[in-house]
Structures are given as structure tokens and as C-alpha cells.
N, CA, C and O atoms as CSV, one atom per row, in Angstrom:
chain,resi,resn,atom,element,x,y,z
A,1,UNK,N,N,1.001,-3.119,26.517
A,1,UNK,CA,C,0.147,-3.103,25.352
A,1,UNK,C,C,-0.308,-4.526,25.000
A,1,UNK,O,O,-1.337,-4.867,24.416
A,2,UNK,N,N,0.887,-5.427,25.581
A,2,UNK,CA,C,0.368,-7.097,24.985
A,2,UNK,C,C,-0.815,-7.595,25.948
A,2,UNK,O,O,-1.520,-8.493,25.487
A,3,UNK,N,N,-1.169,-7.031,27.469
A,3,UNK,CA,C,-2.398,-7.465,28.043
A,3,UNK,C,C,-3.716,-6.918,27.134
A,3,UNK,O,O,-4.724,-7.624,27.171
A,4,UNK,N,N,-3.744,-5.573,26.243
A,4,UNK,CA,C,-4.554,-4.508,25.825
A,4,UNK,C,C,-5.092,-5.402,24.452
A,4,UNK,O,O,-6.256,-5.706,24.193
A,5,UNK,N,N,-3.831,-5.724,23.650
A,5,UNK,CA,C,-4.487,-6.087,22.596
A,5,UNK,C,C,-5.092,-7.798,22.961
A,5,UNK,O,O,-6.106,-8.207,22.397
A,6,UNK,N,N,-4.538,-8.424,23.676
A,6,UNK,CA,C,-5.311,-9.579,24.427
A,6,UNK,C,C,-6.280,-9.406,24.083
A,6,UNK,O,O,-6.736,-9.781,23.003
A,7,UNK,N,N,-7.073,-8.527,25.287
A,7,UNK,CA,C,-8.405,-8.076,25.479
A,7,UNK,C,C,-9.130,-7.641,24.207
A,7,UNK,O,O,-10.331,-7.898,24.118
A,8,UNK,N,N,-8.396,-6.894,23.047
A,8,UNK,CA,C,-9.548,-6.496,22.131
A,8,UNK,C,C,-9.357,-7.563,21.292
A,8,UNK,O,O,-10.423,-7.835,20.740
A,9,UNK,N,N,-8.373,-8.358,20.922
A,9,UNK,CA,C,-8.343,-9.809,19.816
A,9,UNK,C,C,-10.006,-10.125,20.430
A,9,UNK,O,O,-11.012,-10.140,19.721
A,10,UNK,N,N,-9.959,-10.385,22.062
A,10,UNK,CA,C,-11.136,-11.365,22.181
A,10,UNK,C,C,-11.813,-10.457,22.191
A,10,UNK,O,O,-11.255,-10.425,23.287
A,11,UNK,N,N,-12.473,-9.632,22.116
A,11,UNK,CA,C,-13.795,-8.826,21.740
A,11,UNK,C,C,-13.695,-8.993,20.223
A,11,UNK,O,O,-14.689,-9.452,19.660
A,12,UNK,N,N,-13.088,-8.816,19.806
A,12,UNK,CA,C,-13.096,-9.313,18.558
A,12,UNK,C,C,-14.002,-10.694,17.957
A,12,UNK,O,O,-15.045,-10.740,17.305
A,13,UNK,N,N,-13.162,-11.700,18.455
A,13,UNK,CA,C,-13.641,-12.929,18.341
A,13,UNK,C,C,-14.772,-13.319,18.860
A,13,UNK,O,O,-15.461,-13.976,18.079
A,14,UNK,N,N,-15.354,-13.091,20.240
A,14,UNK,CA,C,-16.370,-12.714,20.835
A,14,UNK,C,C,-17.571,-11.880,19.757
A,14,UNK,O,O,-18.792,-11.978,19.883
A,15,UNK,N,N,-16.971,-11.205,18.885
A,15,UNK,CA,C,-17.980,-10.489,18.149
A,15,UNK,C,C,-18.508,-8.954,18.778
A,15,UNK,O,O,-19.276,-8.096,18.341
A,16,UNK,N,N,-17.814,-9.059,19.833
A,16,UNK,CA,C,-18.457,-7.301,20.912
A,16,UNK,C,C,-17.839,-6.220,19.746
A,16,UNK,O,O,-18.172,-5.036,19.790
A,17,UNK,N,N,-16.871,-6.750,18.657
A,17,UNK,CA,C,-16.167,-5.467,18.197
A,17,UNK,C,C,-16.208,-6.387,16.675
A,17,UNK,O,O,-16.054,-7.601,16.544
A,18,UNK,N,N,-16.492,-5.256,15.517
A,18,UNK,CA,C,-16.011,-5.627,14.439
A,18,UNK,C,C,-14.503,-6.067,14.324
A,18,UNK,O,O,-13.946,-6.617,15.273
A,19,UNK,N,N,-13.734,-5.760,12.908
A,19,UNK,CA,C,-12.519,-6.034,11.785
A,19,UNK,C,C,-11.856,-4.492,12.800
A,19,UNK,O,O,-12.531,-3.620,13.347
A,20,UNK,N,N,-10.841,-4.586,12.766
A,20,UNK,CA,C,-10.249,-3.129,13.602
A,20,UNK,C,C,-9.180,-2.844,13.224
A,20,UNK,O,O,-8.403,-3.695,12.792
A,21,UNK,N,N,-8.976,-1.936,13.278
A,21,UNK,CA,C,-7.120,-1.386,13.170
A,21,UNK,C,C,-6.736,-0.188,14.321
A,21,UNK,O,O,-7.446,0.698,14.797
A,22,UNK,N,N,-5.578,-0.472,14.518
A,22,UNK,CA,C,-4.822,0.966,15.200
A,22,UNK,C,C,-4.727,2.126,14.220
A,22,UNK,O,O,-4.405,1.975,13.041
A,23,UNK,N,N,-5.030,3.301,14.784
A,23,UNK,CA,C,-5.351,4.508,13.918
A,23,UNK,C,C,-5.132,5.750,14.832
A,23,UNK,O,O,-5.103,5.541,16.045
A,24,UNK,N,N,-4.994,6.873,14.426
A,24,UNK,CA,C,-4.936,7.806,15.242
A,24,UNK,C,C,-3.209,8.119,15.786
A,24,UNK,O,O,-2.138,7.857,15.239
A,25,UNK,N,N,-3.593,8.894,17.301
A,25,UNK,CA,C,-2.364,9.003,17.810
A,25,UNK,C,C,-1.406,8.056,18.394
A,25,UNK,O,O,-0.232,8.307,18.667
A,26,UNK,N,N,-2.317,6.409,18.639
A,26,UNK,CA,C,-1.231,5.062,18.877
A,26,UNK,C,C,-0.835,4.939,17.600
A,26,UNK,O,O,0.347,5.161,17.336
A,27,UNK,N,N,-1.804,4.541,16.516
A,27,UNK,CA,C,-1.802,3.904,15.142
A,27,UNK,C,C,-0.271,4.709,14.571
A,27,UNK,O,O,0.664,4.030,14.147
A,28,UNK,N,N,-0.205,6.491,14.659
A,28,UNK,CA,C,0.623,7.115,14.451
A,28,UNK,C,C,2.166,6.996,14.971
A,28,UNK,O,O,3.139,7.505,14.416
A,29,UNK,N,N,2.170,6.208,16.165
A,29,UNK,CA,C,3.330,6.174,16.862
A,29,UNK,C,C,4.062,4.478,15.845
A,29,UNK,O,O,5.161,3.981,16.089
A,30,UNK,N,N,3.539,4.198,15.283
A,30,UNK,CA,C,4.046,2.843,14.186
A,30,UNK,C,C,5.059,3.352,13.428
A,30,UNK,O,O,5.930,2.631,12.944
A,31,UNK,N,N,5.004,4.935,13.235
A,31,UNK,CA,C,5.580,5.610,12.463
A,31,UNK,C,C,6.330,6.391,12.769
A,31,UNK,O,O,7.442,6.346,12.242
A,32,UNK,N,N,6.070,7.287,13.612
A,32,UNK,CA,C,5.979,8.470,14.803
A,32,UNK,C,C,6.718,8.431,16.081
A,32,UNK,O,O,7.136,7.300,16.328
A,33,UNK,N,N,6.935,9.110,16.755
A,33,UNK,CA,C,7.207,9.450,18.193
A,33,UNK,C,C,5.699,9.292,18.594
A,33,UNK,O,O,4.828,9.364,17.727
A,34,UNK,N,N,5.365,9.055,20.041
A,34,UNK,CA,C,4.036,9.200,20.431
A,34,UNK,C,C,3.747,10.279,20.838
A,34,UNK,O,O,4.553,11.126,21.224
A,35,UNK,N,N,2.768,10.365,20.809
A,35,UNK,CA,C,1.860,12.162,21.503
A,35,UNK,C,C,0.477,11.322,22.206
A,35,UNK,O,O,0.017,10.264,21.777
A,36,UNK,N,N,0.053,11.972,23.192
A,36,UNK,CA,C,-1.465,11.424,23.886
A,36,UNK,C,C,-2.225,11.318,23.441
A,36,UNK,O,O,-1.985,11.998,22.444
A,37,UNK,N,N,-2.937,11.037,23.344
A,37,UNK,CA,C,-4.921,10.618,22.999
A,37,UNK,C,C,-5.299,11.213,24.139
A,37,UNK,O,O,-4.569,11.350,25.120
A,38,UNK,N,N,-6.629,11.643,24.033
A,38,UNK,CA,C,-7.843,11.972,25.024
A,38,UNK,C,C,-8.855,11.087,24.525
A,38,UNK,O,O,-8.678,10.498,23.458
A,39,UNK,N,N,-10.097,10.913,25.327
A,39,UNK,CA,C,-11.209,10.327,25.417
A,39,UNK,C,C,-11.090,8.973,24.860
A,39,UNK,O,O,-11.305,8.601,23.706
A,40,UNK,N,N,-10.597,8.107,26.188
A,40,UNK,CA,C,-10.084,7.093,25.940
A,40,UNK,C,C,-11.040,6.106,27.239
A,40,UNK,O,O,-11.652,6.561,28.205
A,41,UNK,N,N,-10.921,5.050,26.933
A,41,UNK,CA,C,-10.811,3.711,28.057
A,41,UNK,C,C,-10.334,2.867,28.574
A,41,UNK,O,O,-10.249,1.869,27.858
A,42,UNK,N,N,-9.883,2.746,29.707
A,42,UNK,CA,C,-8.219,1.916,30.270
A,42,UNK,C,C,-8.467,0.888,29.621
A,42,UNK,O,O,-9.692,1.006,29.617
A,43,UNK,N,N,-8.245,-0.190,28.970
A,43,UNK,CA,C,-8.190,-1.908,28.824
A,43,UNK,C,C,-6.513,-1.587,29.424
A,43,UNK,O,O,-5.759,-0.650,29.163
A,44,UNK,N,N,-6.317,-2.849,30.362
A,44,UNK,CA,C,-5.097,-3.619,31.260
A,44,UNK,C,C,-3.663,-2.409,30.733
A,44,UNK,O,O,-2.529,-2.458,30.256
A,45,UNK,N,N,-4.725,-1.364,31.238
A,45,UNK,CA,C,-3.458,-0.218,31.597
A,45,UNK,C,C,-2.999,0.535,30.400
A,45,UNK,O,O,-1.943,1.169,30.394
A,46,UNK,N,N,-3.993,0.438,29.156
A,46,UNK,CA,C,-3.748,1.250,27.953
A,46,UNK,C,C,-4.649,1.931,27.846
A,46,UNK,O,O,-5.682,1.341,28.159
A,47,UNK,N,N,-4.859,3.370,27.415
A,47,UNK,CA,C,-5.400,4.316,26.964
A,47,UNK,C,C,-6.108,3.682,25.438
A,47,UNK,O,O,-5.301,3.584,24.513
A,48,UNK,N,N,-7.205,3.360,25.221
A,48,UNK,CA,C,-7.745,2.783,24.160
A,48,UNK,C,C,-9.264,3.907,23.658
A,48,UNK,O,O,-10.007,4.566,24.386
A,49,UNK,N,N,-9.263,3.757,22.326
A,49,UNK,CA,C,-10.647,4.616,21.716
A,49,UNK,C,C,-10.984,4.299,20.733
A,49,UNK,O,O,-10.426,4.584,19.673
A,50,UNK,N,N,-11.901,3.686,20.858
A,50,UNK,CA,C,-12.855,3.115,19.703
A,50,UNK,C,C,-13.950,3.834,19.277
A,50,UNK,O,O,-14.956,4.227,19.868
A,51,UNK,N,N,-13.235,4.018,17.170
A,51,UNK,CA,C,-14.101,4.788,16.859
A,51,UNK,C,C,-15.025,4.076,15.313
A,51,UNK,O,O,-14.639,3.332,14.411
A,52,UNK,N,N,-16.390,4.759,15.606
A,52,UNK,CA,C,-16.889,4.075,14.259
A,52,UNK,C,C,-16.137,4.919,13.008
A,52,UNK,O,O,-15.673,6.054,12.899
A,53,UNK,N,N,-16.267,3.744,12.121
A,53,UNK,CA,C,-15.112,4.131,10.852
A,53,UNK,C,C,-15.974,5.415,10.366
A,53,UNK,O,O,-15.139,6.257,10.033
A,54,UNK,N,N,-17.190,5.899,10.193
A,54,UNK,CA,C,-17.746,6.836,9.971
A,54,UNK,C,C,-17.984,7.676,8.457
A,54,UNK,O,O,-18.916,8.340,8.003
A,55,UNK,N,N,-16.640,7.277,7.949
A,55,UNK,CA,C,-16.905,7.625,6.459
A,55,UNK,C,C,-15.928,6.772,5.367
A,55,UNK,O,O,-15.343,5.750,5.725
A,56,UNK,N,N,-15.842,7.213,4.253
A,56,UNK,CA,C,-15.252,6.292,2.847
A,56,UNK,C,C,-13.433,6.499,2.816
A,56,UNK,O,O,-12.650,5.806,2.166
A,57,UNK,N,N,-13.106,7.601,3.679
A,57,UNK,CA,C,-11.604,7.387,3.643
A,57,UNK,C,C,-11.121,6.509,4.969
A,57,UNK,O,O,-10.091,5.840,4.891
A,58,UNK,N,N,-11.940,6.542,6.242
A,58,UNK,CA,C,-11.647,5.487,7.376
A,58,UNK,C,C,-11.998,4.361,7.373
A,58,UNK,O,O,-11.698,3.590,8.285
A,59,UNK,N,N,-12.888,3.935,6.091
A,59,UNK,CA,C,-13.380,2.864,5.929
A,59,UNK,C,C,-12.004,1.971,5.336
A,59,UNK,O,O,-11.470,1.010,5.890
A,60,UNK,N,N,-11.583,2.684,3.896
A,60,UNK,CA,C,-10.553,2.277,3.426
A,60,UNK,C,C,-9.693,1.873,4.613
A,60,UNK,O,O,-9.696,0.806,5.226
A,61,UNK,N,N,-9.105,2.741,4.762
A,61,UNK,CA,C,-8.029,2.825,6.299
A,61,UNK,C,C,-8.239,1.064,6.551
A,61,UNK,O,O,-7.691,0.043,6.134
A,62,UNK,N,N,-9.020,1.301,7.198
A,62,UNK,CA,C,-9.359,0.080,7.986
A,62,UNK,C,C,-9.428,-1.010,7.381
A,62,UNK,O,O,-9.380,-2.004,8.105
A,63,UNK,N,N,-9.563,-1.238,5.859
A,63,UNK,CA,C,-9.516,-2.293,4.922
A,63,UNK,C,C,-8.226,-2.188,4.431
A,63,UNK,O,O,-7.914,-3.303,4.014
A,64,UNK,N,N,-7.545,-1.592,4.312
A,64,UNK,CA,C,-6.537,-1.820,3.926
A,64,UNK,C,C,-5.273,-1.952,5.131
A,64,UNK,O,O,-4.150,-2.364,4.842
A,65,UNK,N,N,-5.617,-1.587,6.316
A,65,UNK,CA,C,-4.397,-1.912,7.211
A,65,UNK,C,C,-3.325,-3.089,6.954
A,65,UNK,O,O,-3.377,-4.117,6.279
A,66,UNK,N,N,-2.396,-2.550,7.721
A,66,UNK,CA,C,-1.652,-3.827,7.782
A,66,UNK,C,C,-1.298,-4.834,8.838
A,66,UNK,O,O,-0.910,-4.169,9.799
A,67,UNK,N,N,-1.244,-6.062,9.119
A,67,UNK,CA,C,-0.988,-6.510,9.570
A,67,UNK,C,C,0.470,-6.776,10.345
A,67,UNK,O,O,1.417,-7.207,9.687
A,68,UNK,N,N,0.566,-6.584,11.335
A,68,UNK,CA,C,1.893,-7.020,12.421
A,68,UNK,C,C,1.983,-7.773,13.338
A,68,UNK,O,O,1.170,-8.696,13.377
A,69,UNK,N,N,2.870,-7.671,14.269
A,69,UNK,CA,C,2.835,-8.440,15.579
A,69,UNK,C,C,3.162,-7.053,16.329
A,69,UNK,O,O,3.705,-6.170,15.664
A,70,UNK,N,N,2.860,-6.822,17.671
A,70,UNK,CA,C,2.854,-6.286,18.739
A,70,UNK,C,C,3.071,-7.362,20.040
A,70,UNK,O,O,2.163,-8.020,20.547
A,71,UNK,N,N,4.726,-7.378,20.518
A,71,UNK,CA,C,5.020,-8.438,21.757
A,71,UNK,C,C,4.210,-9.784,21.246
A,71,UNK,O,O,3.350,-10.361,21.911
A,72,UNK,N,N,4.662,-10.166,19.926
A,72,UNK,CA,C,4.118,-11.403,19.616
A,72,UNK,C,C,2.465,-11.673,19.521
A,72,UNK,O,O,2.083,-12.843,19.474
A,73,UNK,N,N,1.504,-10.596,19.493
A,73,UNK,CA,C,0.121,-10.582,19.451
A,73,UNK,C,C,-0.192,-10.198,18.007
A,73,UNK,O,O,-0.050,-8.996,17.786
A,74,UNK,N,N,-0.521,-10.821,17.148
A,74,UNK,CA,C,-1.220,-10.205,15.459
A,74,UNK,C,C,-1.690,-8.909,15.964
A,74,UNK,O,O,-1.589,-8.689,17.171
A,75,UNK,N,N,-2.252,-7.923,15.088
A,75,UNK,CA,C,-2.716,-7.150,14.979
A,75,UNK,C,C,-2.771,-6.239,13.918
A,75,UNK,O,O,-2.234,-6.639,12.885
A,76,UNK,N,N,-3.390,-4.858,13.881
A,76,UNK,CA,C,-3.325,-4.411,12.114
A,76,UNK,C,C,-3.548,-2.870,12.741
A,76,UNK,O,O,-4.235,-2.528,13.704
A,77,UNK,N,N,-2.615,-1.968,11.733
A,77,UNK,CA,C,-2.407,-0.807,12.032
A,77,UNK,C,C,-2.540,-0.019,10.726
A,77,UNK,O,O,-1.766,-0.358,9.830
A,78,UNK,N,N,-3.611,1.226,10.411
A,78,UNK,CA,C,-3.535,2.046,9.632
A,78,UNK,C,C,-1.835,2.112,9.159
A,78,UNK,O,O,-0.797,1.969,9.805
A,79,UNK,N,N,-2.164,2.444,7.493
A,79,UNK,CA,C,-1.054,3.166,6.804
A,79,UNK,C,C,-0.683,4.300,7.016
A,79,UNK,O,O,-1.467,5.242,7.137
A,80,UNK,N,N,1.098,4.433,7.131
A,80,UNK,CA,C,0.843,6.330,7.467
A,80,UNK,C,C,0.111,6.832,6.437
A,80,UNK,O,O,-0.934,7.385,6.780
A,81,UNK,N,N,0.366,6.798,5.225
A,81,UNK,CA,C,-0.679,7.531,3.896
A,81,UNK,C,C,-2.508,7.299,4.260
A,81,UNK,O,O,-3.422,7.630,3.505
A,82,UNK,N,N,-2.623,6.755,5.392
A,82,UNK,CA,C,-4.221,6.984,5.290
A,82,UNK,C,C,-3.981,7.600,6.864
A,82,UNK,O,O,-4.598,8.654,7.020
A,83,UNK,N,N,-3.336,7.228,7.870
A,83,UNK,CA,C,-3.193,8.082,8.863
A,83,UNK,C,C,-3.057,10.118,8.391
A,83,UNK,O,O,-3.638,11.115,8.819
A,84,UNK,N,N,-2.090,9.907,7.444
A,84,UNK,CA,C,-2.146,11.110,7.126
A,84,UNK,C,C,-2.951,11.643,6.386
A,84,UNK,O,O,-2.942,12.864,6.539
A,85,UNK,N,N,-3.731,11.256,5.561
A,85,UNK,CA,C,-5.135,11.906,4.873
A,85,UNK,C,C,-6.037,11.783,6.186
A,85,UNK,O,O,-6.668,12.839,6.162
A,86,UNK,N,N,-6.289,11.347,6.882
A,86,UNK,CA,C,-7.037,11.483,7.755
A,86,UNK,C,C,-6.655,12.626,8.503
A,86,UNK,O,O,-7.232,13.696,8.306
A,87,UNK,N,N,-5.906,12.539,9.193
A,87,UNK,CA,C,-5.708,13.961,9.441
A,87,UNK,C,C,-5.561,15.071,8.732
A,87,UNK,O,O,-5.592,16.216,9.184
A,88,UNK,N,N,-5.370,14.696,7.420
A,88,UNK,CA,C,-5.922,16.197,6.618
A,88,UNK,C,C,-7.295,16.308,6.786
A,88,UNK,O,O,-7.890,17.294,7.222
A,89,UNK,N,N,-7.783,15.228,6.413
A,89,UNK,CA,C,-9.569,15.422,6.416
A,89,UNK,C,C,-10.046,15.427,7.455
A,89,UNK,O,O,-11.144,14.876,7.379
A,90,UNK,N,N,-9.739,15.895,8.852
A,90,UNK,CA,C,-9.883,16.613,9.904
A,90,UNK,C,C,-9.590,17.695,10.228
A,90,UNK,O,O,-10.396,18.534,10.629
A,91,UNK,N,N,-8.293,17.870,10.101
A,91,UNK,CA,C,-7.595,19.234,10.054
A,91,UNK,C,C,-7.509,20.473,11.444
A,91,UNK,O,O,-7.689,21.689,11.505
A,92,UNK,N,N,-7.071,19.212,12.614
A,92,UNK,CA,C,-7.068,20.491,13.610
A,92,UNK,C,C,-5.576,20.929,13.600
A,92,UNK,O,O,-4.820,20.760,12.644
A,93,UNK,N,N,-5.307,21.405,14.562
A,93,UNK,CA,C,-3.967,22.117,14.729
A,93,UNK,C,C,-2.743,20.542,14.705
A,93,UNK,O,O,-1.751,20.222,14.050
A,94,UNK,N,N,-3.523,19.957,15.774
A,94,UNK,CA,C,-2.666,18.640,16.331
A,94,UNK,C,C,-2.439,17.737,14.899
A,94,UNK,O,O,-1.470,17.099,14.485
A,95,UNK,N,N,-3.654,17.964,14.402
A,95,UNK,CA,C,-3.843,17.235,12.640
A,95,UNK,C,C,-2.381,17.659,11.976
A,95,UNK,O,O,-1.763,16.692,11.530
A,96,UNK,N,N,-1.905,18.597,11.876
A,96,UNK,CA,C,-1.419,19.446,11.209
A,96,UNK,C,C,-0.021,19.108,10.862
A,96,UNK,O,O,0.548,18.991,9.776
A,97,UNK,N,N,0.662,18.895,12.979
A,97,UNK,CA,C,1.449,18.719,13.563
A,97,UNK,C,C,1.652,17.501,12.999
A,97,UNK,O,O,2.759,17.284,12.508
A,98,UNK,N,N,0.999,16.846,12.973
A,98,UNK,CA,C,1.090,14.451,12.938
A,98,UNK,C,C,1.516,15.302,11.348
A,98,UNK,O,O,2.719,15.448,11.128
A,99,UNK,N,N,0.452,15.856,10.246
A,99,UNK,CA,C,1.602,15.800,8.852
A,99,UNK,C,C,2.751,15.899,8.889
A,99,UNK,O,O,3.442,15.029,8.359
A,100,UNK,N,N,3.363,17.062,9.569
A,100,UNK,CA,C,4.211,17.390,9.283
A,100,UNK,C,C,5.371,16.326,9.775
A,100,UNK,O,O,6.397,16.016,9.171
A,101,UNK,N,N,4.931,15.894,10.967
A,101,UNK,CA,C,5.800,15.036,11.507
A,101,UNK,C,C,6.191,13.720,10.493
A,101,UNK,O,O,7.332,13.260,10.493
A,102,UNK,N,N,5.120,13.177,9.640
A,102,UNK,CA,C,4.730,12.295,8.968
A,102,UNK,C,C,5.478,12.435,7.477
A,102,UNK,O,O,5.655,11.496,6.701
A,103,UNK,N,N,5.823,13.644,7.286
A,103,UNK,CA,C,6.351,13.974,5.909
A,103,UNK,C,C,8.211,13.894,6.300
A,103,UNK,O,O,9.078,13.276,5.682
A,104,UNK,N,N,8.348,14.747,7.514
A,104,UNK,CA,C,10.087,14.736,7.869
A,104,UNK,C,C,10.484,13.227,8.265
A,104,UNK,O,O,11.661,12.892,8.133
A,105,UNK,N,N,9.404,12.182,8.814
A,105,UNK,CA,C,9.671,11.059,8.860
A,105,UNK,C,C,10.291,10.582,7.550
A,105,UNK,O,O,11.446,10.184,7.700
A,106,UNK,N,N,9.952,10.538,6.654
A,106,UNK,CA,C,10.097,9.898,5.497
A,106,UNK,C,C,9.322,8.558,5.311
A,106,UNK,O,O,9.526,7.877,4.306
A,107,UNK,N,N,8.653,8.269,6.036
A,107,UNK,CA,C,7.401,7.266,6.040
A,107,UNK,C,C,6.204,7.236,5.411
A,107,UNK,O,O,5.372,6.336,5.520
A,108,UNK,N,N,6.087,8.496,4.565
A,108,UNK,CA,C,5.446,8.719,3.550
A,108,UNK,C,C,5.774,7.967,2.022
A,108,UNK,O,O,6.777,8.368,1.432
A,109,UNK,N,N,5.053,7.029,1.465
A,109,UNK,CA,C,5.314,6.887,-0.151
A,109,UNK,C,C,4.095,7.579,-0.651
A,109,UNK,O,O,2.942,7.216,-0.420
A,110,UNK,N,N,4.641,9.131,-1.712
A,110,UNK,CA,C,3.921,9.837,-2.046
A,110,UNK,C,C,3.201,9.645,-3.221
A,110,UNK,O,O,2.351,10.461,-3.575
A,111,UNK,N,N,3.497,8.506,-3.947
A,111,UNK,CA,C,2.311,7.956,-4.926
A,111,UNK,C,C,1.593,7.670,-4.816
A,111,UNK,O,O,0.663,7.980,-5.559
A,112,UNK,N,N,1.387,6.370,-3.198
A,112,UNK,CA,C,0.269,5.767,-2.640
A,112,UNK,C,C,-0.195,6.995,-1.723
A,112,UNK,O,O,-1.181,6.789,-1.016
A,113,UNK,N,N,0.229,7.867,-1.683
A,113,UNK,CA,C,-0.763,8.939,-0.459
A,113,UNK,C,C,-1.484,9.830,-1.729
A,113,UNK,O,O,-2.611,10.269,-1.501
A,114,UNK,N,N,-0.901,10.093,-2.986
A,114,UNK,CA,C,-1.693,10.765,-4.126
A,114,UNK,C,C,-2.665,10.141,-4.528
A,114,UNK,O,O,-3.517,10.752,-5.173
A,115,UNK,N,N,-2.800,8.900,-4.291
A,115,UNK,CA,C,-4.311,8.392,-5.045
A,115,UNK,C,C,-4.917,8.445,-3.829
A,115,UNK,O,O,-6.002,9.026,-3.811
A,116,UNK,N,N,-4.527,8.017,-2.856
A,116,UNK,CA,C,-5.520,7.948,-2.025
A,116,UNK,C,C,-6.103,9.591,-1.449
A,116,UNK,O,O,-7.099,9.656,-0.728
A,117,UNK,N,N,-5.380,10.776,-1.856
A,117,UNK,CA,C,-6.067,12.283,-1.696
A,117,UNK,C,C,-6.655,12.147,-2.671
A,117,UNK,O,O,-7.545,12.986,-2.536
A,118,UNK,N,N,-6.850,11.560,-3.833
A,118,UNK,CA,C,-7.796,11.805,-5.116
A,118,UNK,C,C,-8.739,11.173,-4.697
A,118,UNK,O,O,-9.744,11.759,-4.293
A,119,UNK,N,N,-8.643,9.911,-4.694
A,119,UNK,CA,C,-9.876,8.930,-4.476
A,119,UNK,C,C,-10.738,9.716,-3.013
A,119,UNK,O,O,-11.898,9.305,-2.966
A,120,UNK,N,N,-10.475,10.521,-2.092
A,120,UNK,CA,C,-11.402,10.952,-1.377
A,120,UNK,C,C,-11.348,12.462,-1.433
A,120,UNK,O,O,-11.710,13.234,-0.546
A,121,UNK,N,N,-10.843,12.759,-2.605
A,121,UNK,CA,C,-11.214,14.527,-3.164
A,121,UNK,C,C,-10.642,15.750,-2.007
A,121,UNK,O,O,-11.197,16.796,-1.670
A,122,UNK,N,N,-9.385,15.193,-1.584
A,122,UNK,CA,C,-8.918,15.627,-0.856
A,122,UNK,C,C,-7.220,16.651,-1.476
A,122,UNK,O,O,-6.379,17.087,-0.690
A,123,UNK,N,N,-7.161,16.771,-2.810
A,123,UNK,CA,C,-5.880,16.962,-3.365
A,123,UNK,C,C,-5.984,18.472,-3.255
A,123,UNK,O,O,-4.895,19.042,-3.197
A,124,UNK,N,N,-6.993,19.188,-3.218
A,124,UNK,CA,C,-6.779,20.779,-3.126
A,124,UNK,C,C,-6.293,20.782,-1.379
A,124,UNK,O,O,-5.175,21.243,-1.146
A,125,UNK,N,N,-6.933,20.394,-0.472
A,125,UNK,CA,C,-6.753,20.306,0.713
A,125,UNK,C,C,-5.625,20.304,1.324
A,125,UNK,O,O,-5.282,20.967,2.302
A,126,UNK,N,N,-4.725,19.103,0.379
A,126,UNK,CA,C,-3.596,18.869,0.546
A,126,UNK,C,C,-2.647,20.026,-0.462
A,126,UNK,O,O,-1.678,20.558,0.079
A,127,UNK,N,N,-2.895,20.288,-1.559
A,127,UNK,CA,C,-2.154,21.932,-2.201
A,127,UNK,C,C,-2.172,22.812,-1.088
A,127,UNK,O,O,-1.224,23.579,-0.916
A,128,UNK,N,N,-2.935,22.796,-0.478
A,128,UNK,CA,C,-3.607,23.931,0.993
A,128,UNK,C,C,-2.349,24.124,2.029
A,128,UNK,O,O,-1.581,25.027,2.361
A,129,UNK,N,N,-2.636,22.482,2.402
A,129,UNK,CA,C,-1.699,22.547,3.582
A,129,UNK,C,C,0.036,22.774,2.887
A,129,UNK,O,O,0.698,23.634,3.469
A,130,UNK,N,N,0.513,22.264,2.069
A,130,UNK,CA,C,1.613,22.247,1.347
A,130,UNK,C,C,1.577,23.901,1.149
A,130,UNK,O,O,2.336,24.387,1.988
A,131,UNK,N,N,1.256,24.434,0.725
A,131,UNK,CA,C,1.572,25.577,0.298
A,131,UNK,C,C,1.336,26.765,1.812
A,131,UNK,O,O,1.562,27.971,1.709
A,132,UNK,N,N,0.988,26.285,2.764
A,132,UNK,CA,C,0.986,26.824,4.099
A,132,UNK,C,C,1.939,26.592,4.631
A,132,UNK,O,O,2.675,27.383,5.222
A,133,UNK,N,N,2.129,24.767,4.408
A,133,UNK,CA,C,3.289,25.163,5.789
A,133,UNK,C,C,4.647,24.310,5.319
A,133,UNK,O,O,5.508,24.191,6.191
A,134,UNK,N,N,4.946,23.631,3.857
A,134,UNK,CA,C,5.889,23.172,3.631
A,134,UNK,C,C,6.439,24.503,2.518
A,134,UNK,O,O,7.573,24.448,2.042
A,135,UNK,N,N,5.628,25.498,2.238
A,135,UNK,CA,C,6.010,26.254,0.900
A,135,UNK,C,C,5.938,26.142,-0.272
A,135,UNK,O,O,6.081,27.086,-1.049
A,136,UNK,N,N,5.633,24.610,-0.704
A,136,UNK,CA,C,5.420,24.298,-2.166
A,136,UNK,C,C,3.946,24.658,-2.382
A,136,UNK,O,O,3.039,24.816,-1.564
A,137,UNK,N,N,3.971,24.751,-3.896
A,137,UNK,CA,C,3.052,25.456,-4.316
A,137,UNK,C,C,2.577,24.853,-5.165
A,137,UNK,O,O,1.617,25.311,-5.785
């Protein structure tokens, strides 16, 4: 992963790539066990996918990441609380799976994941899934 993020620091700096964060099913493994990605592009032997932020809750995401090291390389990785609204506000099966995984983690702080389902009008969504598949109501 330390040849991978090499390569995107300097696209970065280079300017080929905006401000970025890890997100998704790597971004998720910060937190998580890993699961695969599809529709990806090797950089130095990593499965990589670059996506435009596209709307006002991935935008956040991405402004608010955090910063780490990876094998001594900076870098910045979605919050689980915006990893996991994101996958509510997608909502496939696999979506579903990363909550749940995301809630038995205990890597959830559920104050900062409540504003951030309000602030993108996502709190019935989330009553939805809760009352499907954790039972609360």
C-alpha cells in the first residue's frame, strides 16, 4: 500500500488529482475487516478507485477526513460516521452489511453520526434500517 499511496501523494501534488481521502471498502477496513472493491485500477499492486465526491454528504466526508500515516506515508481516511451514512445513502445489500459491521464494531460515536444523518436528511432512512435489521424502533 506504501508504493500506492506514493503514487497518489504525487498525483496529488502534480495536481492530476484534487484534496482526497480513503473511502469506501479500503477507507472501511480503518475500521473494519476488509471485503473487495470492484472497478478498480492497479497503482504498484493496489486495487485503487477514484471517485468524484458527487454530492453534499461525500463532499463533507472528504473535508472532514482524517489524517494518518499508512507505513509512514500521511494520508486521510473518511470517518466511520460518514463511511456509514454513506452507505446508508446508497443502500445496497453490501451497504447494509459495512452498517452493520460498523455498529458491532463499536467504532461508531452516535452523536457525531446523528448530526451528520440530519444535516443530509437521512434520519428516517436510518429509523428504516434500525428498525429492519437491528429491531429498534
Amino acid at each position: 500500500m506504501k508504493a500506492t499511496l506514493e503514487v497518489i501523494n504525487q498525483m496529488q501534488a502534480d495536481g492530476v488529482i484534487g484534496q482526497y481521502a480513503i473511502g469506501g471498502a479500503v477507507g472501511a477496513t480503518f475500521y473494519l475487516e476488509p471485503v473487495a472493491t470492484k472497478e478498480y485500477i492497479v497503482i504498484a499492486n493496489w486495487p485503487v478507485q477514484f471517485l468524484p465526491s458527487g454530492n453534499a454528504l461525500v463532499e463533507e466526508a472528504l473535508a472532514q477526513a482524517i489524517e494518518t500515516e499508512v507505513e509512514g506515508l500521511k494520508t486521510r481516511v473518511m470517518t466511520a460516521e460518514h463511511l456509514l451514512a454513506i452507505a446508508l445513502q446508497t443502500g445496497r445489500a453490501k451497504d447494509f452489511s459495512r452498517i452493520l459491521q460498523f455498529i458491532e464494531s463499536g467504532a461508531i460515536d452516535a452523536g457525531k453520526l446523528d448530526l451528520i444523518l440530519a444535516r443530509h436528511e437521512l434520519v428516517a432512512k436510518w429509523q428504516q434500517f434500525e428498525h429492519k435489521f437491528t429491531g429498534n424502533k
